[in-house]
C-alpha positions as CSV (number, residue, x, y, z in Angstrom):
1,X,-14.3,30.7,17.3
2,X,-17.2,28.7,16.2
3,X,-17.1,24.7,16.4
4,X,-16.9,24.8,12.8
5,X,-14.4,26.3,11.9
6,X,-12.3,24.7,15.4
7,X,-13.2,21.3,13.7
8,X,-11.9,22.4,9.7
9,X,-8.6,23.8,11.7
10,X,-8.2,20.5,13.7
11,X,-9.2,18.1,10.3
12,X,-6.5,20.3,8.5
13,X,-4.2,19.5,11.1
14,X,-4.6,16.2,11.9
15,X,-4.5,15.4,7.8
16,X,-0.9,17.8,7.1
17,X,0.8,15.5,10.0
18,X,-0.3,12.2,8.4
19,X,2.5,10.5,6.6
20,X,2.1,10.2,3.2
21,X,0.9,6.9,2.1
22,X,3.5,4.1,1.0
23,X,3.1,2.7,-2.6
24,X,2.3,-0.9,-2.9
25,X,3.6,-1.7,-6.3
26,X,6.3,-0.7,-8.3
27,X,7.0,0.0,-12.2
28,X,10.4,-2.0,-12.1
29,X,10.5,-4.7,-10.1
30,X,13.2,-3.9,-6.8
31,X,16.2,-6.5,-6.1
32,X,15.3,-8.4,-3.3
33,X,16.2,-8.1,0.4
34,X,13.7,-4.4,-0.3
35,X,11.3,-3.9,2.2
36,X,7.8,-3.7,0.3
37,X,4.8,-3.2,2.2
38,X,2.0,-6.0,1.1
39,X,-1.1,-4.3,-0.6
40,X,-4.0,-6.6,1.4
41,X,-2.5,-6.4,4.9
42,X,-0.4,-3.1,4.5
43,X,2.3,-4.7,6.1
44,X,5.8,-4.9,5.4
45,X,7.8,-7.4,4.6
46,X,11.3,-8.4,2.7
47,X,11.5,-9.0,-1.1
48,X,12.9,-12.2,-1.4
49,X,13.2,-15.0,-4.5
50,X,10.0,-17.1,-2.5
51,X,7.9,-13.9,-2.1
52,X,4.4,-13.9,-3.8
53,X,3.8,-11.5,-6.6
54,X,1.5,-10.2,-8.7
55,X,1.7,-8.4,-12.2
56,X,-1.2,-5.5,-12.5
57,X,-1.5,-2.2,-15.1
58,X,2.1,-3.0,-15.6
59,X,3.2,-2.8,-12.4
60,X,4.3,-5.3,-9.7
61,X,2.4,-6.1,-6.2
62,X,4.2,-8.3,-3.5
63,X,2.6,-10.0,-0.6
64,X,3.8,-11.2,2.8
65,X,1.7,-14.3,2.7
66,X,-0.2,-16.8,0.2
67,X,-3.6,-15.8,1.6
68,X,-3.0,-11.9,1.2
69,X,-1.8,-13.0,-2.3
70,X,-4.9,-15.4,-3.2
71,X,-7.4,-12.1,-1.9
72,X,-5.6,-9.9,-4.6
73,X,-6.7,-12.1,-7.3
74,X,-9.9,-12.4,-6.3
75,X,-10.4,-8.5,-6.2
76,X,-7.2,-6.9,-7.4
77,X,-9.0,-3.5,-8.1
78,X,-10.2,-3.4,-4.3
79,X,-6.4,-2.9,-3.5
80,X,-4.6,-1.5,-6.7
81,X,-2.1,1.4,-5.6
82,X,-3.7,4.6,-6.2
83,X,-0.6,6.5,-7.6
């Protein structure tokens, strides 16, 4: 086989066993204790009533930290869930 085609088999590989990315916002809000994964640092983290949040397009970011939180709103389209 030609490098080529080795390299499209191996990219085509290495992309099927990738896990599918995790969303980062939510339509309706989840009760907390929910592990949400924090859009800025792609962390997770638990839900909680002190966790930071953001409201964008309807839908509803939370972050792990003040900082993450505070680099949302300076940029919020930089990190916007792409579902």
């Amino acid at each position: 086989m030609s490098p080529r085609v080795l390299r499209g088999a191996w990219l085509l590989l290495f992309f099927a066993a990738c896990p599918k990315a995790e969303p980062v916002s939510f339509a309706v809000p989840p009760p907390d204790g929910t592990s949400v994964v924090c859009p800025v640092t792609r962390t997770r983290c638990e839900k909680g009533t002190g966790t930071f949040s953001s409201v964008l397009d309807e839908r509803t970011y939370y972050f792990c930290a003040e900082e993450a939180w505070a680099r949302f709103q300076a940029a919020p389209e930089r990190f916007r869930d792409r579902r």
